[in-house]
MMTF fields as JSON, N, C-alpha, C and O atoms, coordinates in Angstrom:
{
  "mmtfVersion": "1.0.0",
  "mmtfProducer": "UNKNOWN",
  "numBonds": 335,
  "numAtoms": 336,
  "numGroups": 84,
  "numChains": 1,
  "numModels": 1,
  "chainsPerModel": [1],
  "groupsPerChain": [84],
  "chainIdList": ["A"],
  "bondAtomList": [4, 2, 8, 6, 12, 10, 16, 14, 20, 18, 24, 22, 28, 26, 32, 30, 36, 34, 40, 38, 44, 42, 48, 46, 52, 50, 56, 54, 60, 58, 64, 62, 68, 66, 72, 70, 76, 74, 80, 78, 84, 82, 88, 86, 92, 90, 96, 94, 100, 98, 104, 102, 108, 106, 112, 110, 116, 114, 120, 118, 124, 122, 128, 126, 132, 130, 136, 134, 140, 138, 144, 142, 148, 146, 152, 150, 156, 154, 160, 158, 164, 162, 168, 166, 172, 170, 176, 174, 180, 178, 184, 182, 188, 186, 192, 190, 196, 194, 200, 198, 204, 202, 208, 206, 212, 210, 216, 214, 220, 218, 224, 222, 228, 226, 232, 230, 236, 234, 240, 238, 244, 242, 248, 246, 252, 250, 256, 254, 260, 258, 264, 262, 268, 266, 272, 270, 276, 274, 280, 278, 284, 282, 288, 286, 292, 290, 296, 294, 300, 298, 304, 302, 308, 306, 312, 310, 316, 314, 320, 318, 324, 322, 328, 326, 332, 330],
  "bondOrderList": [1, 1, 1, 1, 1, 1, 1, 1, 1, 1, 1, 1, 1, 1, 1, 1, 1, 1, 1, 1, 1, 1, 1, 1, 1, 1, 1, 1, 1, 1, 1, 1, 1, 1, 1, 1, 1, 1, 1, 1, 1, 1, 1, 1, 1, 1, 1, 1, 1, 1, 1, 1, 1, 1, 1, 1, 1, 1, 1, 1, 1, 1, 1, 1, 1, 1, 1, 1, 1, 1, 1, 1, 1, 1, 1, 1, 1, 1, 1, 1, 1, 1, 1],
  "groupList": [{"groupName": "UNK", "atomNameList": ["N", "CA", "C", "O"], "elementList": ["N", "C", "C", "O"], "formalChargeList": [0, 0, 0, 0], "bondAtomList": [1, 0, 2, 1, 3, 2], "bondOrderList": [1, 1, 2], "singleLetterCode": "X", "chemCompType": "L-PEPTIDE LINKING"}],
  "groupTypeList": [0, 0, 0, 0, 0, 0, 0, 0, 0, 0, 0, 0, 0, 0, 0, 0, 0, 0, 0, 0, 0, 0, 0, 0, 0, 0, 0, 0, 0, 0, 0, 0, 0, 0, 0, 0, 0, 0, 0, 0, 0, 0, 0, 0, 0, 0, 0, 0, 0, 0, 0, 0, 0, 0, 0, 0, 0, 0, 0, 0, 0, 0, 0, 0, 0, 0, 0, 0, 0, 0, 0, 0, 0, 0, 0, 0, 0, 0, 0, 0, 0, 0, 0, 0],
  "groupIdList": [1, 2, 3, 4, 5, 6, 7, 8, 9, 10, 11, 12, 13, 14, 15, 16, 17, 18, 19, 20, 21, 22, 23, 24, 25, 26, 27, 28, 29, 30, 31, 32, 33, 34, 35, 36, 37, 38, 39, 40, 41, 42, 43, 44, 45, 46, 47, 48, 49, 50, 51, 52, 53, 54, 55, 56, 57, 58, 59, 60, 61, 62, 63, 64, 65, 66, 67, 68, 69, 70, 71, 72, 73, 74, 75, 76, 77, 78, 79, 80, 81, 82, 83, 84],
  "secStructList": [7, 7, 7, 7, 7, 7, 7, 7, 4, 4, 4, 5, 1, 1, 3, 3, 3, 3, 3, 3, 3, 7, 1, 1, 1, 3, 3, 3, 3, 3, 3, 3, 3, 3, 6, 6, 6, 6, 5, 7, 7, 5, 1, 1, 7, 7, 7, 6, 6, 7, 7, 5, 7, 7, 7, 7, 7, 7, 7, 7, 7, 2, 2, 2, 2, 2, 2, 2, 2, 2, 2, 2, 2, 2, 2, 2, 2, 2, 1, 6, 6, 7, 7, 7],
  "xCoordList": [14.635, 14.419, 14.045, 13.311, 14.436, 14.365, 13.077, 12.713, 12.331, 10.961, 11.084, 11.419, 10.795, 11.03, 9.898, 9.06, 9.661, 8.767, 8.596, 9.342, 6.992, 6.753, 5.723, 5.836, 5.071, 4.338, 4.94, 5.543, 4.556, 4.725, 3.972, 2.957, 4.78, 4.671, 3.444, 2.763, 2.589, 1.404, 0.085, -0.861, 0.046, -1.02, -0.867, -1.699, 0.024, 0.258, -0.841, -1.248, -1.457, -1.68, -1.554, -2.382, -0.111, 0.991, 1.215, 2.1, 1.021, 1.817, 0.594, -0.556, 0.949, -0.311, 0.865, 2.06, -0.173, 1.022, 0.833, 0.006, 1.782, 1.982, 1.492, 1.914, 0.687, -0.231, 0.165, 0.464, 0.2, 1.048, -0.065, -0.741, 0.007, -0.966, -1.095, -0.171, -1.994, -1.524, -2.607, -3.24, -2.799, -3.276, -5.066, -5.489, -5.625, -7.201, -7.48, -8.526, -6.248, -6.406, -5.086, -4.074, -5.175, -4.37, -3.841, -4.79, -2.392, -2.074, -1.298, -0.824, -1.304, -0.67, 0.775, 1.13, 1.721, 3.182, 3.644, 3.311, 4.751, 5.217, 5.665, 5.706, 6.098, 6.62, 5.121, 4.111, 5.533, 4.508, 5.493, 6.618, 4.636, 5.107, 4.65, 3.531, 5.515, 5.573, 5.044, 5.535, 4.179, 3.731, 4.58, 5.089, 4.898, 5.435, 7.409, 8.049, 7.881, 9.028, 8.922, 10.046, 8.243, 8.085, 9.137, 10.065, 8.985, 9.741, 9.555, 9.02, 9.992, 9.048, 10.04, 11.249, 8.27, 9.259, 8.565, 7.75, 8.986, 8.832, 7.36, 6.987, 6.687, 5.25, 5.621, 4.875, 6.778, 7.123, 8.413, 9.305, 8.395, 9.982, 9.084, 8.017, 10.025, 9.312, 9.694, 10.561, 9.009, 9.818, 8.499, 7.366, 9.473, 8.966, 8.041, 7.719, 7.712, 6.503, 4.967, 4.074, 4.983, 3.869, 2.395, 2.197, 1.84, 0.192, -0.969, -1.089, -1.951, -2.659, -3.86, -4.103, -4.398, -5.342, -6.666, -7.019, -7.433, -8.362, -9.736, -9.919, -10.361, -11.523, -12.628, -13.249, -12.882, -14.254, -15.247, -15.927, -15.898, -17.429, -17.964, -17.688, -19.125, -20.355, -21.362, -20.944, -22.456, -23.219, -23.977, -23.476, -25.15, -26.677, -27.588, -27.542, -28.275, -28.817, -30.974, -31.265, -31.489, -33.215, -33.45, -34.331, -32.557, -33.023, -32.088, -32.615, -30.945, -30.013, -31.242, -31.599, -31.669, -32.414, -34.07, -34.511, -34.295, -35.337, -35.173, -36.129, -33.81, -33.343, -33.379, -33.907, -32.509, -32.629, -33.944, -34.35, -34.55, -36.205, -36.501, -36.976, -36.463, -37.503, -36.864, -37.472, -35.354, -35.075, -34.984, -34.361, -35.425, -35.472, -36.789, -36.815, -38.095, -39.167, -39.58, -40.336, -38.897, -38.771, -38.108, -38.685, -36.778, -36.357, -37.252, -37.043, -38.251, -39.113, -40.336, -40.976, -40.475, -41.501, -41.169, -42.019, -39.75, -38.964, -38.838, -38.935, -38.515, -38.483, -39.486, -39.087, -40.958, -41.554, -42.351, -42.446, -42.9, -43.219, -41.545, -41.698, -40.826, -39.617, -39.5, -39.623, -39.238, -39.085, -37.357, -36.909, -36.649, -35.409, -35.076, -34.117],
  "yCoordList": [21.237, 20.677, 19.198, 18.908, 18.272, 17.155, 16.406, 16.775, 15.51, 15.143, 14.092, 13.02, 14.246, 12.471, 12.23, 13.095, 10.892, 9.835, 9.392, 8.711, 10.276, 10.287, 8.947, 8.187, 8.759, 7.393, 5.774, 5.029, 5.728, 3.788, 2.728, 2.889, 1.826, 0.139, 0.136, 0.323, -0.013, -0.376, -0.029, -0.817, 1.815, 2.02, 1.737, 2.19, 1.113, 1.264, 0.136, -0.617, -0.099, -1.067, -2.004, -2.581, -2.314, -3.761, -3.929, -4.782, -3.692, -4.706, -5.354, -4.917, -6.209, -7.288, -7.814, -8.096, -7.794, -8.177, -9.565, -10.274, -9.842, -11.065, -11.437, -10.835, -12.296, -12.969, -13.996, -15.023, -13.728, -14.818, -15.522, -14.911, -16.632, -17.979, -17.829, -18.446, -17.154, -17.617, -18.543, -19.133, -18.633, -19.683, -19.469, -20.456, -18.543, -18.132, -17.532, -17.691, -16.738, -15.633, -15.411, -16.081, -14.474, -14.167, -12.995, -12.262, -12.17, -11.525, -10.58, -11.155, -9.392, -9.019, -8.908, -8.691, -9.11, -8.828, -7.887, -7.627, -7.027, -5.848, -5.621, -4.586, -7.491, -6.942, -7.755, -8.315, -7.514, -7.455, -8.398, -8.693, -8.413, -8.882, -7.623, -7.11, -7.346, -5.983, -6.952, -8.08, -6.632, -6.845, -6.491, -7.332, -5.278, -4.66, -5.158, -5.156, -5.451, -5.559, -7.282, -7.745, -7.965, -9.196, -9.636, -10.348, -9.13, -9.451, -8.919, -7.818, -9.667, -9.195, -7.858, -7.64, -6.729, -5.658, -5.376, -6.134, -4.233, -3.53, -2.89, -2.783, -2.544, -2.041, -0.639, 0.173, -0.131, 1.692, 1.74, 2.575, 0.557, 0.901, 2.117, 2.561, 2.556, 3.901, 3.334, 2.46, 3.843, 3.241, 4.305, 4.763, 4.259, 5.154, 4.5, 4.892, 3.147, 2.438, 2.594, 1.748, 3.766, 3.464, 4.342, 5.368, 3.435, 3.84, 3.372, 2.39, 5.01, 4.522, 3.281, 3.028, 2.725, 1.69, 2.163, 3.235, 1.472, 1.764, 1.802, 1.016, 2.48, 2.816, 1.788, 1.68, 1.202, -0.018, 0.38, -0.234, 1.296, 1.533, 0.777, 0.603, -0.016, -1.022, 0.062, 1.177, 0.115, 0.28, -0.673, -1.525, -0.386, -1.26, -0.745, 0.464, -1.43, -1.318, -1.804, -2.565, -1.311, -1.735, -3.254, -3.811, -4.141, -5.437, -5.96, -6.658, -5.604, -6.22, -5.922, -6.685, -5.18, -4.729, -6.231, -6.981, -5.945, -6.908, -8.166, -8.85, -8.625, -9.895, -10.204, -11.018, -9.032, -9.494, -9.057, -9.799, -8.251, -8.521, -9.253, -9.522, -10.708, -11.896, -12.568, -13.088, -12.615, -13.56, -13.362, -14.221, -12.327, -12.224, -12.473, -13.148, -12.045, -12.707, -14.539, -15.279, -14.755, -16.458, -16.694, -17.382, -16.269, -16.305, -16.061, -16.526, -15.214, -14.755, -15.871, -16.075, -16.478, -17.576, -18.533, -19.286, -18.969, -19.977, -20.324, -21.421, -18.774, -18.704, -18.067, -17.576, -18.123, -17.525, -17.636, -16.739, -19.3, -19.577, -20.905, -22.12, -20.503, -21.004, -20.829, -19.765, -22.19, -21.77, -22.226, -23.252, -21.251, -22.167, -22.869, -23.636],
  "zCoordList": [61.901, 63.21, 63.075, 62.13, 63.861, 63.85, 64.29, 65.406, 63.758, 64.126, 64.864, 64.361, 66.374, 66.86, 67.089, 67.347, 67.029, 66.828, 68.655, 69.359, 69.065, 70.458, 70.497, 71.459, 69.818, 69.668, 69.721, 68.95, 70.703, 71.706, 70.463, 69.785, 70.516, 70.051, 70.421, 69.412, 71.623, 72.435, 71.809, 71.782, 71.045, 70.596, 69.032, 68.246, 68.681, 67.153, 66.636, 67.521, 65.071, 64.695, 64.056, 63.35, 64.33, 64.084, 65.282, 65.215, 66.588, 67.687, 68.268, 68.277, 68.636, 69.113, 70.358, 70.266, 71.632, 72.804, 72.846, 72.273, 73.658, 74.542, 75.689, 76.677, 75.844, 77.2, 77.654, 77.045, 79.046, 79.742, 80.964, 81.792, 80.789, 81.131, 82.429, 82.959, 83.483, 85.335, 85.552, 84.677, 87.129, 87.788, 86.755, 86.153, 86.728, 86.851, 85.408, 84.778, 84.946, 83.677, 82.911, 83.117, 82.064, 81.344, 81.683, 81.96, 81.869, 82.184, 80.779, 79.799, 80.914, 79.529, 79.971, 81.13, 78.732, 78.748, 78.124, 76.967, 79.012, 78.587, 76.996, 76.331, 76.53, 74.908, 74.054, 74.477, 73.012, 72.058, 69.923, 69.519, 69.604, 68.369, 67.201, 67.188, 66.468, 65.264, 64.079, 64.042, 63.209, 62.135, 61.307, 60.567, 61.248, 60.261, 60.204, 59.153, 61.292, 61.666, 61.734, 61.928, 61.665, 61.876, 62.814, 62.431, 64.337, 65.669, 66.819, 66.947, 67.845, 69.098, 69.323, 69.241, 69.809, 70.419, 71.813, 72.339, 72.308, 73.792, 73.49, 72.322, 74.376, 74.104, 74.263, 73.716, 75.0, 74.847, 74.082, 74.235, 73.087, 71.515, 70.999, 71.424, 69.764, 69.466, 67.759, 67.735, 66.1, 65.367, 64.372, 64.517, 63.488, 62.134, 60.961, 59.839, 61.836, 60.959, 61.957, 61.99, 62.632, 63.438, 62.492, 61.841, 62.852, 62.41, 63.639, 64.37, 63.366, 64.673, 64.685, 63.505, 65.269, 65.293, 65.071, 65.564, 64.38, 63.128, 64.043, 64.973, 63.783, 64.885, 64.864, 63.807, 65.638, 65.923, 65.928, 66.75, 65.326, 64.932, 64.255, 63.069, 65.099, 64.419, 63.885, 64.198, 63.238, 62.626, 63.591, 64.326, 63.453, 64.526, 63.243, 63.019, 62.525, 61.564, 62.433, 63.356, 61.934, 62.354, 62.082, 62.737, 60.946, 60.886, 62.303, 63.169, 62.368, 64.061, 64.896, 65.794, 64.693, 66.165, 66.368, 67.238, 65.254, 64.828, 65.276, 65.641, 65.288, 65.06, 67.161, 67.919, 67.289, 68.701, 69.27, 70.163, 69.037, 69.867, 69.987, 71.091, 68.415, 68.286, 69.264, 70.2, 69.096, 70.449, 71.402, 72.026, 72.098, 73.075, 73.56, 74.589, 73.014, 73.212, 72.904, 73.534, 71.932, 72.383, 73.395, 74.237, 73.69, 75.491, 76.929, 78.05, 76.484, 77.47, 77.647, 78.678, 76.475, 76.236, 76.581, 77.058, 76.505, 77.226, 78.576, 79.127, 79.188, 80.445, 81.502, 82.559, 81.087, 81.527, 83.258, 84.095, 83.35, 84.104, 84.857, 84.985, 85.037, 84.686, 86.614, 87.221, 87.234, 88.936, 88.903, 88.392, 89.534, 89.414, 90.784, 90.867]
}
């Protein structure tokens, strides 16, 4: 039986889209550029180099945490009696 390849350009992690400049923001564009294919493709092409996109889990470690308390209490010291 034949295996087709149901997975889109869009979630893969080689396509990186195309943004198009308007009056206020950036708007996304339907095609995208392939890493792996080095050329622009469609964000729903379909292709037998797809791999899924790599998961963004930070770690928050007790010294991060440390780091932003202090500044945030020098912010508070900054802005304390502060009239705007």
């Amino acid at each position: 039986m034949n295996k087709q390849n149901i997975r889109t350009c869009k979630n893969c992690r080689y396509y990186n889209a195309f943004y198009v400049k308007c009056a206020y923001s950036f708007d996304k564009h339907k095609a995208g550029f392939c890493e792996q294919k080095q050329k622009g493709v469609y964000k729903d092409d379909k292709c037998d180099l797809y791999k899924s996109r790599q998961q963004k889990e930070k770690t928050v470690t007790v010294e991060h945490i440390d780091i932003a308390m202090k500044d945030l209490e020098e912010l508070v010291q900054i802005f304390y009696n502060c009239d705007y």
